[in-house]
DRENPA-3360 file (N, C-alpha, C; in nm, 2 decimals, always signed):
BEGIN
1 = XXXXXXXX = +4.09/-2.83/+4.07/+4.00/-2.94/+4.04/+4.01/-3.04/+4.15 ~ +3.86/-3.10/+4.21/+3.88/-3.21/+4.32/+3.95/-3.31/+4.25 ~ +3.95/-3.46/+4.34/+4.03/-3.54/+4.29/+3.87/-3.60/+4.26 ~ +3.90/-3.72/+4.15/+3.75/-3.76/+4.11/+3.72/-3.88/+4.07 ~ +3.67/-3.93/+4.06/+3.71/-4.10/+4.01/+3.73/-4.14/+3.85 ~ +3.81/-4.24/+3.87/+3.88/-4.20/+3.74/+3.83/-4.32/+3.63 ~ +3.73/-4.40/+3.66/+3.61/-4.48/+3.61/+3.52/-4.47/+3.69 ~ +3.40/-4.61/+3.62/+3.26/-4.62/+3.63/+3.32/-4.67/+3.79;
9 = XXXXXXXX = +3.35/-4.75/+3.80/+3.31/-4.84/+3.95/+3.42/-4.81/+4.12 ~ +3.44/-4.67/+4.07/+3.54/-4.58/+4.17/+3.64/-4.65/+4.22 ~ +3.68/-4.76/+4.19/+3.81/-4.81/+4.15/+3.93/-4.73/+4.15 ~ +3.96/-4.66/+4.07/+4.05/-4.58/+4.00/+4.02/-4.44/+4.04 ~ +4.13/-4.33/+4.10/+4.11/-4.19/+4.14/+4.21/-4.12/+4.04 ~ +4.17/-4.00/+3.99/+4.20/-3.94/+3.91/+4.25/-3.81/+4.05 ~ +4.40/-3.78/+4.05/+4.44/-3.70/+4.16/+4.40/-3.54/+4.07 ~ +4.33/-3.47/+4.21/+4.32/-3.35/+4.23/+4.44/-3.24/+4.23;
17 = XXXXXXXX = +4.37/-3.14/+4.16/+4.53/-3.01/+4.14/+4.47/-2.90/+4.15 ~ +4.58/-2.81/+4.21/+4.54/-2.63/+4.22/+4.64/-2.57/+4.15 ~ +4.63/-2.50/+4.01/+4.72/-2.42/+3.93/+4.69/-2.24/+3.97 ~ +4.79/-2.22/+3.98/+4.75/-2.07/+3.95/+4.84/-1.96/+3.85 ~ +4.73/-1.89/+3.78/+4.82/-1.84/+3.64/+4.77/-1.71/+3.71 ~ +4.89/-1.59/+3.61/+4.86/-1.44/+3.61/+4.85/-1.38/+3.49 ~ +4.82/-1.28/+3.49/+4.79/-1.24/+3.35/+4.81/-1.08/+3.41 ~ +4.89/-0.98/+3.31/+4.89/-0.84/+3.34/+4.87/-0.78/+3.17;
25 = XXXXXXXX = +4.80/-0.68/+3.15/+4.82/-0.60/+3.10/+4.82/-0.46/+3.11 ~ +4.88/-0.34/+3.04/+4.88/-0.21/+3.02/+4.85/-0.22/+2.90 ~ +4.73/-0.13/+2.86/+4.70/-0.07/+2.75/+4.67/+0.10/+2.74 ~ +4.76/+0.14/+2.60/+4.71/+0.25/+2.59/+4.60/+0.28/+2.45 ~ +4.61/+0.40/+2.43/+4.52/+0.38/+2.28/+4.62/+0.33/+2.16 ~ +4.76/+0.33/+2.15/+4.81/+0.29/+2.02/+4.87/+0.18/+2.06 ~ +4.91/+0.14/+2.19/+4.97/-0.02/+2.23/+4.93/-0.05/+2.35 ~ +4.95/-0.19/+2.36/+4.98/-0.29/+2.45/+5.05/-0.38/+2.47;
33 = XXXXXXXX = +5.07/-0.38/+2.66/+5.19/-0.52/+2.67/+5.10/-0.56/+2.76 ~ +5.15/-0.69/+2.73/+5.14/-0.77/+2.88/+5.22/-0.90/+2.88 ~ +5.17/-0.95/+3.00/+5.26/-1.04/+3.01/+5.19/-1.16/+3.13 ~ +5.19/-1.33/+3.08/+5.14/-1.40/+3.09/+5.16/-1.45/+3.16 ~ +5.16/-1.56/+3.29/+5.27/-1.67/+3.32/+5.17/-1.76/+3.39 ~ +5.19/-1.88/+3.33/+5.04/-2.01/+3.34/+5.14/-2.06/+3.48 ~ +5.08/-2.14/+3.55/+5.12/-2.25/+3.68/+5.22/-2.16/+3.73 ~ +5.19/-2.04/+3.80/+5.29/-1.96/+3.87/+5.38/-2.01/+3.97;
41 = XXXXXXXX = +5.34/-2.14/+4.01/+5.39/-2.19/+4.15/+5.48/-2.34/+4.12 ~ +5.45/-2.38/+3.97/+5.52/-2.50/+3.91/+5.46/-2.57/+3.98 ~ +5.37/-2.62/+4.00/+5.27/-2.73/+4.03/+5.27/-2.84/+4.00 ~ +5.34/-2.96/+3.99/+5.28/-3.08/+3.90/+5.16/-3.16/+3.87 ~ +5.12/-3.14/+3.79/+4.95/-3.19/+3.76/+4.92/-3.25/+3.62 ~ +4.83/-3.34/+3.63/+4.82/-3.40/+3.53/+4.67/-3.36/+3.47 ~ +4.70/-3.33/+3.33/+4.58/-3.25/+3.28/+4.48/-3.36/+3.20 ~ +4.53/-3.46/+3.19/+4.43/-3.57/+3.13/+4.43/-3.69/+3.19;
49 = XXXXXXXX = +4.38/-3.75/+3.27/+4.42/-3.89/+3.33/+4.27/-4.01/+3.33 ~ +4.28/-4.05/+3.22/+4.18/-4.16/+3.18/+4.18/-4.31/+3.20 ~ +4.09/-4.35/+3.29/+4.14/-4.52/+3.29/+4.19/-4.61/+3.13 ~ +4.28/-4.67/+3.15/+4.33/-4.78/+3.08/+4.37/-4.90/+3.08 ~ +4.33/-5.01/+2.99/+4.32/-5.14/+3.03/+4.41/-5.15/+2.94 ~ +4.53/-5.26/+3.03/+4.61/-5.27/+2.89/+4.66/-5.45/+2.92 ~ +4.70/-5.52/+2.86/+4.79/-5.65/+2.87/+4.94/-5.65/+2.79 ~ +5.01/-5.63/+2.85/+5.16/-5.69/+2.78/+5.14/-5.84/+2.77;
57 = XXXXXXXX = +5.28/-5.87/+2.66/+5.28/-6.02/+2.62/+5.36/-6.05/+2.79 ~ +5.30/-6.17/+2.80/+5.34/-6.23/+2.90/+5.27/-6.21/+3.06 ~ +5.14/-6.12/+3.06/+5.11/-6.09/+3.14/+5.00/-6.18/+3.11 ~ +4.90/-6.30/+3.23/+4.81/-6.34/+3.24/+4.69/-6.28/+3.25 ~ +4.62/-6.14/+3.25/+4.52/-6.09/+3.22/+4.55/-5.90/+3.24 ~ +4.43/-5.88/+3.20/+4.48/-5.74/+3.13/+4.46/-5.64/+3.28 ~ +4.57/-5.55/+3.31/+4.58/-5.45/+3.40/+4.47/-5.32/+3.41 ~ +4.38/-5.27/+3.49/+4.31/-5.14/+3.52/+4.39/-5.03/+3.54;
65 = XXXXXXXX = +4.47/-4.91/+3.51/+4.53/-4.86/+3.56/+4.50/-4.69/+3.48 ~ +4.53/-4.56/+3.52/+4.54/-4.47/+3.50/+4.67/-4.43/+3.43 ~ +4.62/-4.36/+3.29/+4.72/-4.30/+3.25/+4.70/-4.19/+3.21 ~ +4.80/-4.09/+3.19/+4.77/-3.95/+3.18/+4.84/-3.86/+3.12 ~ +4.86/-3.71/+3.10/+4.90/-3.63/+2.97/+4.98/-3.50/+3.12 ~ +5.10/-3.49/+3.16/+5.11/-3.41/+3.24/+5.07/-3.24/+3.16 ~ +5.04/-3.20/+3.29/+5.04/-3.03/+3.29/+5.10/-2.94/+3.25 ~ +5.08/-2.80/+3.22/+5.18/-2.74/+3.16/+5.29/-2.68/+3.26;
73 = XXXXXXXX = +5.40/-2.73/+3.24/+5.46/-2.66/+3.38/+5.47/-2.48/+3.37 ~ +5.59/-2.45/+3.47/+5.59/-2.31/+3.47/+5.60/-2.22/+3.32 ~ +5.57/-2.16/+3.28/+5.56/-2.10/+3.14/+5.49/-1.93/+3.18 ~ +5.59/-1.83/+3.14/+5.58/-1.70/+3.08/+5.58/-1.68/+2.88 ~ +5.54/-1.57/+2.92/+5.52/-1.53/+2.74/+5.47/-1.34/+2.75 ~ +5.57/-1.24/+2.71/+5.53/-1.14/+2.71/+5.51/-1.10/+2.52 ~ +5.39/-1.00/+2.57/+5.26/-0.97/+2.46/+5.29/-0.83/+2.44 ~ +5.29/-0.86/+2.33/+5.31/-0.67/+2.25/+5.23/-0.62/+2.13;
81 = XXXXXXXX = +5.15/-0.54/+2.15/+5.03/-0.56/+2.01/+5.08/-0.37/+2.00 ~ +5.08/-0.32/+1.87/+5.05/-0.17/+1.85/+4.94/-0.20/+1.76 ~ +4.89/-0.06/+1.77/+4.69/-0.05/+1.71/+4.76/+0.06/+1.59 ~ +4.69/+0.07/+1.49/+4.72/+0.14/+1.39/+4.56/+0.18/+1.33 ~ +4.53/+0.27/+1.26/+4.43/+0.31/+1.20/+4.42/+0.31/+1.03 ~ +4.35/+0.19/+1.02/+4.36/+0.24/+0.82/+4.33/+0.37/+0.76 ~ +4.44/+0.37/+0.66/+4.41/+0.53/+0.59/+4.25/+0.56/+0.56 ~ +4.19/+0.71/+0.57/+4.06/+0.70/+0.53/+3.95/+0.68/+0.65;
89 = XX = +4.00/+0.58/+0.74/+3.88/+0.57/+0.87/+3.90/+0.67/+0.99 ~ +3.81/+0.70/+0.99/+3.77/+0.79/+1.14/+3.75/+0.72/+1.25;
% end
């Protein structure tokens, strides 16, 4: 994703990120594996970043600033399904 403005008056930039995930499967007719792995490269990126106005006590008027929800970092997950046939069906 480009980087993009992160309000109305382009003030504020919302930074740009490149993830890349893999996905493998083998399947036969009675199972399957596979196996997942999101942000292959561990990337740091922020997947939500919304302007916010905020004032602490003691601050003279209220701050413009971007806050945000980080990315999912590196993450695997292997997948194992077996297929079965209910009694009776063809």
């Amino acid at each position: 994703m480009h980087s993009r403005p992160g309000n109305n008056t382009n003030s504020l930039i919302a930074e740009g990120y490149y993830i890349t995930d893999l996905k493998v499967n083998y399947s036969k007719k009675r199972y399957e594996i596979g196996l997942s792995i999101e942000n292959l490269f561990n990337t740091k990126w922020n997947e939500f970043e919304p302007e916010q106005v905020s004032q602490l006590r003691g601050e003279t008027s209220p701050v413009d600033q971007m806050s945000f929800t980080p990315g999912t970092p590196f993450f695997a997950k292997l997948r194992i399904a077996y297929f079965f046939r209910a009694w009776g069906l063809q």
